[in-house]
Each structure stands twice: as C-alpha cells, then as structure tokens.
C-alpha positions as CSV (number, residue, x, y, z in Angstrom):
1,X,-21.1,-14.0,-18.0
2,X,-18.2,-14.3,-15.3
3,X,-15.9,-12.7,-16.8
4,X,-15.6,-8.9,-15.7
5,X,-12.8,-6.5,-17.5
6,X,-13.5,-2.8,-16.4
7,X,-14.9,-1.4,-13.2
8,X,-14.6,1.8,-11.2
9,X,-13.8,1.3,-7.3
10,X,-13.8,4.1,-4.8
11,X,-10.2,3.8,-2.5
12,X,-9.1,5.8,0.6
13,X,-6.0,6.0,3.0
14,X,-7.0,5.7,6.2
15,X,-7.0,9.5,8.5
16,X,-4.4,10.1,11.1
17,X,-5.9,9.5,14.5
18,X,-6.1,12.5,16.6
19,X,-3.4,14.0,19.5
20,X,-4.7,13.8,22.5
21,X,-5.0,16.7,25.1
22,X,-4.4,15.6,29.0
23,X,-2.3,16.4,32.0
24,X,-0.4,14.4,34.3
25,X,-3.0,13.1,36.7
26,X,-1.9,11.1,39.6
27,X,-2.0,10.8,43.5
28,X,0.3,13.9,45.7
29,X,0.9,15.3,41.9
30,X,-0.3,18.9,41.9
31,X,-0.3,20.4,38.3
32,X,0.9,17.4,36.1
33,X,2.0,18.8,32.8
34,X,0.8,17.5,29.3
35,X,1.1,14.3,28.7
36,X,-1.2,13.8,26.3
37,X,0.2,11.2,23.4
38,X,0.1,11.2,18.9
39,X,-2.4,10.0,16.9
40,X,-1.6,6.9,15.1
41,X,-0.9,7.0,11.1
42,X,-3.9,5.7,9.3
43,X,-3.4,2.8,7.0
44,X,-2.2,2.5,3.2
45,X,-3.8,1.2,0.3
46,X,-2.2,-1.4,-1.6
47,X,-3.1,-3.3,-4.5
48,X,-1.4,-6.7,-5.0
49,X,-1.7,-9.6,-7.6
50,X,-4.3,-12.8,-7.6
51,X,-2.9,-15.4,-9.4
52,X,-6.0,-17.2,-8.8
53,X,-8.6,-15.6,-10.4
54,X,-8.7,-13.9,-14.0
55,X,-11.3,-11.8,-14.0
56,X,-12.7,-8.7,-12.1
57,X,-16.2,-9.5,-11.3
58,X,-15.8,-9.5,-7.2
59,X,-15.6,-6.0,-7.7
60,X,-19.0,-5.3,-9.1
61,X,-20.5,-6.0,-5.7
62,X,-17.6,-4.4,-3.9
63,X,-17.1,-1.2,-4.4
64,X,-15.8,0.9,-1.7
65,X,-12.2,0.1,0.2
66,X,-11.1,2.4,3.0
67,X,-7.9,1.8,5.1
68,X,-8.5,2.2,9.1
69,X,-8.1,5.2,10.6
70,X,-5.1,5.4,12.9
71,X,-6.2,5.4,16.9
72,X,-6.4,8.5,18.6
73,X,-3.4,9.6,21.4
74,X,-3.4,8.7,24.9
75,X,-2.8,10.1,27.7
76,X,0.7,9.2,29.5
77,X,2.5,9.9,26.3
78,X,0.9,6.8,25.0
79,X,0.6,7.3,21.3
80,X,-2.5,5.5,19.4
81,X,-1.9,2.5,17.5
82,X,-1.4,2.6,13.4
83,X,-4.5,1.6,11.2
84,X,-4.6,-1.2,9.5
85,X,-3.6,-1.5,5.8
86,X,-6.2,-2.7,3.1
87,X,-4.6,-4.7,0.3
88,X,-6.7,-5.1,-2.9
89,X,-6.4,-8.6,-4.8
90,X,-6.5,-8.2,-8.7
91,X,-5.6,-10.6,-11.7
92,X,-2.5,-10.2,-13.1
93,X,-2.6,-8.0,-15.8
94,X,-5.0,-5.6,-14.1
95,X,-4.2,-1.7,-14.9
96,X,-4.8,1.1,-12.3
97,X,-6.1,4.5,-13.2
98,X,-7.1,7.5,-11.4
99,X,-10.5,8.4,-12.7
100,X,-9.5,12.9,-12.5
101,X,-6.2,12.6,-13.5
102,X,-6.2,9.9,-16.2
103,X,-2.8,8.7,-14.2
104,X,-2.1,4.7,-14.7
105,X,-1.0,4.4,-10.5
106,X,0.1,0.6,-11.1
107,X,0.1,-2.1,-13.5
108,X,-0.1,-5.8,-12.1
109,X,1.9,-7.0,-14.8
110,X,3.3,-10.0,-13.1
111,X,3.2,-12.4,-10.7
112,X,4.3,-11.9,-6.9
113,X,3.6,-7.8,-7.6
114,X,2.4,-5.6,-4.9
115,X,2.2,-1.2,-4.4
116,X,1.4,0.3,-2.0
117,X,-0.9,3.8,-4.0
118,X,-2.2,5.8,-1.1
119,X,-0.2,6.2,1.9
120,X,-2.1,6.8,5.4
121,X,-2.6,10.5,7.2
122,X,-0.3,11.4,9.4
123,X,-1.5,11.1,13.8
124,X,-2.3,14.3,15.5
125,X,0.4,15.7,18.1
126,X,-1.0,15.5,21.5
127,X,-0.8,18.7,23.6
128,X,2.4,17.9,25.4
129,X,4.2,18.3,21.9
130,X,3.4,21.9,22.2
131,X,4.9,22.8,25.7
132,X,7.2,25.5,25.7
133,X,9.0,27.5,28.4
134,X,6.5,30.1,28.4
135,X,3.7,28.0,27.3
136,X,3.6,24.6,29.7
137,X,0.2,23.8,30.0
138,X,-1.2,24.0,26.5
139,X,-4.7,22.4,25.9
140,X,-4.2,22.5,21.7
141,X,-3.7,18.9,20.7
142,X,-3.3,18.7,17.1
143,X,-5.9,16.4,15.0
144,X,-4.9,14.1,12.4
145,X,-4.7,14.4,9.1
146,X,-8.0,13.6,6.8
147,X,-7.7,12.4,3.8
148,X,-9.6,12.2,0.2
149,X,-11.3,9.7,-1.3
150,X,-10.7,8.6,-4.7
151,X,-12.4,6.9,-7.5
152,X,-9.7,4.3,-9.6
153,X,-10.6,2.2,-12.9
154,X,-9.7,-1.2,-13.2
155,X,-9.0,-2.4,-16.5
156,X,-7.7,-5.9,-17.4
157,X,-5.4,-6.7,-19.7
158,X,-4.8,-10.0,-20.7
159,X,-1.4,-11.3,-20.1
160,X,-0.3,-13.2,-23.3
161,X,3.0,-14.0,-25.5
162,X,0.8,-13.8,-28.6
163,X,-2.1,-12.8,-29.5
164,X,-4.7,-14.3,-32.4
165,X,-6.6,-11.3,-34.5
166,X,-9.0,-11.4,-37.4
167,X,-12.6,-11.5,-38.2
168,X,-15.7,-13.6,-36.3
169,X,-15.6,-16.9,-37.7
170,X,-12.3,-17.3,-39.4
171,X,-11.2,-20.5,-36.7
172,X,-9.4,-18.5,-34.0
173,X,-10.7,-20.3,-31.3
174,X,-10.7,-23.8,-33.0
175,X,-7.0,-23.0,-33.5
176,X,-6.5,-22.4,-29.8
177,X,-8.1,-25.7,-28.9
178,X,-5.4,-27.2,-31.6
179,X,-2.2,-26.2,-30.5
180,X,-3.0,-26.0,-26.9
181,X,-5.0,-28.1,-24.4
182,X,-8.0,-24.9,-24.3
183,X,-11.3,-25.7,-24.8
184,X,-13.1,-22.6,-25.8
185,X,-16.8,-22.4,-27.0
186,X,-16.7,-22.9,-30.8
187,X,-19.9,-22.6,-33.0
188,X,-20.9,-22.1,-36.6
189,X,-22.0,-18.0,-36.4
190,X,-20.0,-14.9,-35.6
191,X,-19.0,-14.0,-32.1
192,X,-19.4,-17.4,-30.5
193,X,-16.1,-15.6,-28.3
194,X,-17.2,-13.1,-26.2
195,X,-14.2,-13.0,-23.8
196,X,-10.2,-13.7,-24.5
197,X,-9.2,-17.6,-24.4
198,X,-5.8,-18.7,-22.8
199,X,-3.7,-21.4,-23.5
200,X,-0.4,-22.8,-23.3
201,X,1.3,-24.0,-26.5
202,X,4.7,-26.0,-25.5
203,X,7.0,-26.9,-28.2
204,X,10.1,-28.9,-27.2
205,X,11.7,-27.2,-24.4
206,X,9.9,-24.2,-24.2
207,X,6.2,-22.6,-24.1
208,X,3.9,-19.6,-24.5
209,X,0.5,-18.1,-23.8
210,X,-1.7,-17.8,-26.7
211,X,-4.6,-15.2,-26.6
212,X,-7.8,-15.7,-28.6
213,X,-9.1,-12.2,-28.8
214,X,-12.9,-12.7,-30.4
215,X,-13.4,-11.2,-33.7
216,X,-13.2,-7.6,-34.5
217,X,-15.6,-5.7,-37.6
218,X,-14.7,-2.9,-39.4
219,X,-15.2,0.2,-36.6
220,X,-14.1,-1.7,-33.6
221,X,-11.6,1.2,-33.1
222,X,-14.4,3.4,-32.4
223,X,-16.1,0.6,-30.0
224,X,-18.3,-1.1,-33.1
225,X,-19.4,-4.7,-31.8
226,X,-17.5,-3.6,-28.5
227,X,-14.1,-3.4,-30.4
228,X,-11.9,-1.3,-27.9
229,X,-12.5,-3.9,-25.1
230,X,-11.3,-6.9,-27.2
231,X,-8.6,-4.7,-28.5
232,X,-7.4,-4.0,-24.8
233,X,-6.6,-7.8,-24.6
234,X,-3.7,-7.7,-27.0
235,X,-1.9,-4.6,-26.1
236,X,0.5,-6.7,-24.1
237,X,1.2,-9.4,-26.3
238,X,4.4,-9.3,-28.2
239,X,3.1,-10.5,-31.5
240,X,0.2,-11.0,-33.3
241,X,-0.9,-14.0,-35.4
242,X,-3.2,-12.7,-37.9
243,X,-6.1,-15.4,-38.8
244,X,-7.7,-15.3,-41.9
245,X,-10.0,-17.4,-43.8
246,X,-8.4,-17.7,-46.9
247,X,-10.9,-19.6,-48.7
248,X,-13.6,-16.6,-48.6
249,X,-16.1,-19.5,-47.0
250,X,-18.4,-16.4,-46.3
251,X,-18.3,-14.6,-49.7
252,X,-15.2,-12.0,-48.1
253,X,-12.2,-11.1,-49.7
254,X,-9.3,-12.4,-47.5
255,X,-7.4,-9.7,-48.8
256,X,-9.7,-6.9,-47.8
257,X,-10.5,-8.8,-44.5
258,X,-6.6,-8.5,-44.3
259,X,-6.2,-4.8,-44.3
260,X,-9.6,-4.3,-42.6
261,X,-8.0,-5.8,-39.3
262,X,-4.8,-4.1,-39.6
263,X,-6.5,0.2,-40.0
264,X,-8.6,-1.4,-36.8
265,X,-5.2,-2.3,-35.1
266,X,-3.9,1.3,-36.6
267,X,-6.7,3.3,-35.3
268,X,-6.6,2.1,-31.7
269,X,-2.9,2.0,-31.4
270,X,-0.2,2.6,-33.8
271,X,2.0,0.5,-31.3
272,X,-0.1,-2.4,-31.7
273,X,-0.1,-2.3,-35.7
274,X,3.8,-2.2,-35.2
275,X,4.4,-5.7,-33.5
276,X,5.8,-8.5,-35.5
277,X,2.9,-10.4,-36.7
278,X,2.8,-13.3,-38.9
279,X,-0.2,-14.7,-40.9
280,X,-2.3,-18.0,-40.7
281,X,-4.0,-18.8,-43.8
282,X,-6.7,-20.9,-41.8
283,X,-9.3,-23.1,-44.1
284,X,-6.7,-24.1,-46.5
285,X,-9.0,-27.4,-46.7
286,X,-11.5,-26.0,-48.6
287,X,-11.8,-25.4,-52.2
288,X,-10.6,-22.0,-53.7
289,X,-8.2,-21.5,-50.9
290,X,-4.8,-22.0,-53.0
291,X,-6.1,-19.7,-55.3
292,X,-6.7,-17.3,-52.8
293,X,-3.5,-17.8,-51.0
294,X,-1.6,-17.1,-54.4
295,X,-2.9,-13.8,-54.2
296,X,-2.2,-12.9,-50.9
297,X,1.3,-13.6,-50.9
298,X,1.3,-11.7,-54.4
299,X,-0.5,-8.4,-52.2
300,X,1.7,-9.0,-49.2
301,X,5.1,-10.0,-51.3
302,X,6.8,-6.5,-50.3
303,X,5.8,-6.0,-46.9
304,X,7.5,-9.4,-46.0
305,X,5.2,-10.9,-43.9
306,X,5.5,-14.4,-43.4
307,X,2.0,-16.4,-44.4
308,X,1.6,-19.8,-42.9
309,X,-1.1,-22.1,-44.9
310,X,-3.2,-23.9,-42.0
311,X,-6.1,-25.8,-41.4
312,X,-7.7,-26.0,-38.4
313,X,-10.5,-28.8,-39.3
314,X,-7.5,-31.1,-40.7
315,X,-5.0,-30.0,-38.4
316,X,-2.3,-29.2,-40.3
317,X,0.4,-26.8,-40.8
318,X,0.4,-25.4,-37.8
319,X,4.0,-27.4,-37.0
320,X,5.8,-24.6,-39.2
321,X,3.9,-21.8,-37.4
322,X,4.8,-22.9,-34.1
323,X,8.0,-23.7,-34.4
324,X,8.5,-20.0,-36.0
325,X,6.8,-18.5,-33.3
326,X,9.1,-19.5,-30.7
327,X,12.1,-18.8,-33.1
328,X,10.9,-15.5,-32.7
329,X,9.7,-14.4,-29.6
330,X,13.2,-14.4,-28.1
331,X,14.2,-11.7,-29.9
332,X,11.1,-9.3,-28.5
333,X,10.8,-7.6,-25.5
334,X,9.5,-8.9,-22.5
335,X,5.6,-8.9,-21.6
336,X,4.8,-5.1,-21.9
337,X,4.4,-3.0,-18.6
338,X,3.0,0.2,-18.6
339,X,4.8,3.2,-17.1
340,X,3.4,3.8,-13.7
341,X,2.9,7.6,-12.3
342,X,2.3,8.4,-8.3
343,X,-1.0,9.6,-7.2
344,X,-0.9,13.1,-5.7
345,X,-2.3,12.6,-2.1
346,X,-4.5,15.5,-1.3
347,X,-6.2,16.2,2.1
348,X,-9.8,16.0,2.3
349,X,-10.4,19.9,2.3
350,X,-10.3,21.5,-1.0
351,X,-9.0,24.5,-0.5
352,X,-11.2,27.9,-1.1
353,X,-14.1,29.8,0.5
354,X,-17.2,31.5,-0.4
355,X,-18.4,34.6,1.3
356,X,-22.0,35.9,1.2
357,X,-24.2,38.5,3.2
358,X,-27.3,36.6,5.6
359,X,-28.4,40.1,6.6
360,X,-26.0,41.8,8.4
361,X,-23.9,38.7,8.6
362,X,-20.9,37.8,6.4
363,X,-20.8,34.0,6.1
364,X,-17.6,32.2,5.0
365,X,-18.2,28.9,3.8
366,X,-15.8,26.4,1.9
367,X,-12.7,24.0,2.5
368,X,-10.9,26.2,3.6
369,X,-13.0,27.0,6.6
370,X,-14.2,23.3,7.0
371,X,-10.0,22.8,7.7
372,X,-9.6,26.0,10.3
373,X,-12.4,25.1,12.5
374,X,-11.6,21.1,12.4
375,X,-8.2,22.1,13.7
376,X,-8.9,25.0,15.7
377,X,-9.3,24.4,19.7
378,X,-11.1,27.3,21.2
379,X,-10.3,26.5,24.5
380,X,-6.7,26.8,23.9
381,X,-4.8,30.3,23.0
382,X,-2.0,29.1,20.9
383,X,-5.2,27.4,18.7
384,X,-7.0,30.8,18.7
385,X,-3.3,32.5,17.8
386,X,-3.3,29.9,14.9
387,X,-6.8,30.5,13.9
388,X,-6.3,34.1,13.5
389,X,-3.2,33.4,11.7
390,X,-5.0,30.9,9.1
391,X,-7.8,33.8,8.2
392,X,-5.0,35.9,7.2
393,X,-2.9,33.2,5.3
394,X,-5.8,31.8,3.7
395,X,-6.8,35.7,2.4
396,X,-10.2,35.2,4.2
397,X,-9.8,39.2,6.2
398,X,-8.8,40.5,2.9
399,X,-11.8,38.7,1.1
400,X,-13.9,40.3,3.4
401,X,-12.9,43.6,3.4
402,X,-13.5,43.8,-0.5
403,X,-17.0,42.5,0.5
404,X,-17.9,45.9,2.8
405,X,-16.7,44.2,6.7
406,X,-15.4,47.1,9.1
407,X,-14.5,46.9,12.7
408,X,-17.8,45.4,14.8
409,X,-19.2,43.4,11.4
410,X,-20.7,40.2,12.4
411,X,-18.7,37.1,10.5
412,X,-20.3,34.0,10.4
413,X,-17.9,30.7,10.1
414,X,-19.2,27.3,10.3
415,X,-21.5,27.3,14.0
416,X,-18.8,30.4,15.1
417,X,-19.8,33.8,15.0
418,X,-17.4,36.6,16.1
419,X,-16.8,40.5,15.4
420,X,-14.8,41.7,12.6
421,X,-11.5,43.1,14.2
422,X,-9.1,45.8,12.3
C-alpha cells in the first residue's frame, strides 16, 4: 500500500551561531580593540502544502528535519551569515501535532498554505558587544542559542465536501465511480476499500469532492477493523451521505445497520454525528428493498432525514441526491480548519541539577550546569563574574550547602573542579 496517513517526524530550529572573540589586528595598530562580530540566527522550520501528492509515505523513510545552524561571528565586526530554513512539503489536509503537548501547531487545510512552527536561535554577541569604559578588552563572546528537538505527528485528513459512511459492502465505492469519473477497487467481500476514494461530482455549474471512507463495523470508535483512522477522513467534510443496503442482501437489518453507524459516528465525535447527513437507500434493484425502505422512512419519519432510493448497479436515482446535495452545501460552513496553537520554543537545556557526593567531591550535574559551562569563558572575568552569578540564580550554592559544603569543599561541575567559597 502507498497510501500513508499517520507518522511521527523529529523537527528542529536551527542554533544561533556563536559571537566571536578577536581584536583589531592590523599593521602599526598596537592594541586593536574587539572586533569580534554576532553569530548568525539559525534557520526556521516551516511546513507548507503539496498539492501534488496525497499521501504521507515519503516520510516513513525520512524522519529527521533540522534547520542550519546560523554561522559563527567574525572578526572585523563581520557578523556570520543566517542558516538556512527547511520547509516541509505535506498534502493538503495534513494536521500537525506536538507529540508532549498534544498541541495541533498547524493544519494544511488549503491550498497555497505555509507556517513557519519553530523559529531559529538567536547568534551569539561577539566580544566587542561587551566593551565598556572600564572594561575594553573583553575576551567573553557570547555563544548562540541551542535549541530542542521535537518529535510532531502527522495526521492526514482527507479534504472533502462530503463524505460517504456505512457498512463494508453496501456500494460506497461503486457509487463513487457513478457520479464521478473515480475508479476505485470494487469487489464482492467486505473491505475491498482500504484507503479514502476522491472524486469530483459536477452538476451544472458547480462541483464537489466526494469521499468514500471504507466501511466501518460496530466498535470502530474504539479502533475495531481500524475504525478511528477511516473515521479521521470525514472529520472535515461538511456532510455526510449515509449508504445503506436497503435490501438486507447480507441477512442485516438496514435499520439496525442505520443506527449502528451513527453511535460509531457518536462515539468518536459528537461533532461528526451533528452534520447534516442525508440517506442513500443503495440496492433498491433488488427484491425486498421497497419493503424495506417503507420501514425505514416509517423509523426515521421524526428525525426528518431525507432518504434517497438509489441503485448503484442500475444507476438510478442518484439525479435527486445530487441535485440536493449542492442545494445544500451552500448553506454550510466552509471546509473545517482546526484551531492552531504556537509551539512553546524551549532551549535545549532542561533546566535542574543533581548533586551527589564522589568521595569528598560534590558533583553537580544537570541542565542547568550543561548551560553555565557552555556559556561560561574562563579566560574572560566578566564570564567568571557571570558564572558565579548563575550558581547563585540557579540555587546551586544554596543546594549545596543543605548537602554538608563549607568553605575549602571540593565541587565538581562538568570537567571543572574548584573550592567551595563562603
């Protein structure tokens, strides 16, 4: 099978490049200041519609898609060139979701749609940024910023005006190839569809798309005869056309095959059970089928839901359903697009720390550290100012005075090892 409807992808921003530390260098120039130039901002990541493809099988051999990193400062003020973007190509219909948070980030729903989701880290200052009056020959350049790596679901939705629902083998897909010029699979046994069927049904002046969803069984709410990824295909159509096979061809009631479909539709999504949905009576060809439809408008005469007696094999009837089909779908709303939420950009240091005795030796381990010593220049006194400045803010001294650390105790960080001061 080609056609691919769910799969998780790993996407990054690409990091800030790195400030640069120099000084002035050049011929009868004694002591040059800092020059040394920004990092570049790394690039974004942006997802942007396909129109030509419809399904998301590329990405089950491509997983990973990481913007580049911005270029690192220069000296001469020169400040690194910006990373390129990467822009992500899905189907329309294709819905984003942060894996942790649950957040839908963006929602292809039409054509021509692009967002950018993960912006790029910030460059690095280079050392002359940090020349003051009584500083002007500082070595700290600043590095850039790092950022996470996240893990996204693709889902895809198919983008229809309406969608057909109903059991296997009740002439969904033989009703597709009627009214439009689709040629879907069709056999004699139960779930000869195993992916959705488009087509394009035009009457007079206008047209829409009709989905053939395959056929649902009782418990496809739950993911019975995987139910919850054919249901996915209809939540943005704006109506449903219910198929049913009205002659009871294989020993069913229609009328419990009826209310069967709609708890599915309940059970998934009270939404979807809500949109306007008309019946076709498919099969009315064969005998006991006028019985049978006598009894379902009987059932159905208070709910006032239109029934439409068709036949797919003879081809007929299916004038009147079209023609109230696009009566109606002007009064719905548009193609449904799902409420988009930003993705909180996080650095690539969690923060926290651990602290634990090798001996004599407190060791400090965590994000937290990882972060200080990345952006810590030991060379440089307004870095070691800063460093001392990030073990208080970040409650490491206090941490390790509750652990037993007095003046002279040997602290462990990363590769560094210093004495505890009071």
């Amino acid at each position: 099978m080609n056609f691919v409807d769910k799969v998780h992808i790993f996407i990054k921003a690409g990091d800030g490049g790195d400030g640069c530390s120099s000084f002035h260098r050049e011929k009868y120039v004694n002591r040059g200041g800092p020059d040394g130039g920004d990092g570049g901002t790394g690039g974004g990541v942006w997802f942007v519609a396909d129109d030509n493809t419809d399904t998301l099988l590329d990405f089950r051999f491509s997983k990973h898609f990481r913007a580049e990193r911005g270029e690192n400062g220069k000296p001469r003020m020169q400040t690194g060139r910006n990373g390129e973007d990467v822009r992500i190509s899905v189907p329309v219909g294709t819905r984003v979701r942060d894996v942790d948070t649950g957040r839908i980030i963006a929602d292809v729903s039409r054509s021509g749609y692009e967002k950018c989701v993960l912006k790029g880290g910030r460059g690095g200052r280079g050392n002359a940024r940090f020349a003051t009056p009584t500083k002007q020959a500082p070595k700290y350049a600043q590095p850039g910023q790092k950022l996470k790596e996240y893990e996204v679901e693709l889902e895809l939705l198919t983008v229809a005006d309406v969608g057909l629902v109903g059991l296997p083998n009740v002439g969904k897909s033989t009703i597709l190839s009627v009214v439009t010029s689709a040629r879907p699979k069709i056999a004699n046994y139960h779930f000869t569809t195993l992916t959705p069927n488009l087509g394009v049904v035009k009457r007079y002046d206008t047209s829409f798309v009709l989905a053939d969803i395959p056929g649902l069984i009782e418990g496809a709410a739950d993911g019975a005869g995987l139910g919850r990824s054919f249901l996915r295909h209809i939540e943005r159509t704006r109506m449903l056309v219910h198929v049913i096979d009205i002659s009871g061809s294989e020993d069913r009631d229609p009328i419990e095959d009826y209310y069967t479909i709609r708890s599915e539709l309940y059970d998934y999504s009270p939404a979807l059970h809500a949109l306007p949905q008309f019946i076709a009576a498919n099969k009315m060809d064969i005998p006991g089928a006028e019985e049978n439809l006598k009894r379902l408008e009987d059932e159905l005469r208070e709910e006032d839901i239109p029934i439409f007696p068709v036949s797919a094999a003879a081809v007929s009837g299916f004038e009147e359903l079209i023609d109230a089909i696009v009566k109606k779908l002007p009064e719905l709303p548009k193609t449904k697009a799902f409420e988009e939420e930003e993705l909180i950009q996080e650095p690539q240091y969690e923060r926290g720390f651990e602290i634990e005795k090798d001996g004599d030796v407190f060791v400090v381990t965590g994000g937290s550290v990882d972060y200080i010593l990345d952006t810590t220049n030991a060379e440089d006194e307004v870095s070691m100012r800063r460093f001392q400045q990030l073990l208080v803010k970040e409650g490491i001294v206090k941490a390790l005075r509750e652990k037993g650390a007095a003046e002279g105790s040997t602290v462990r960080l990363g590769e560094w090892e210093f004495d505890f001061v009071e």
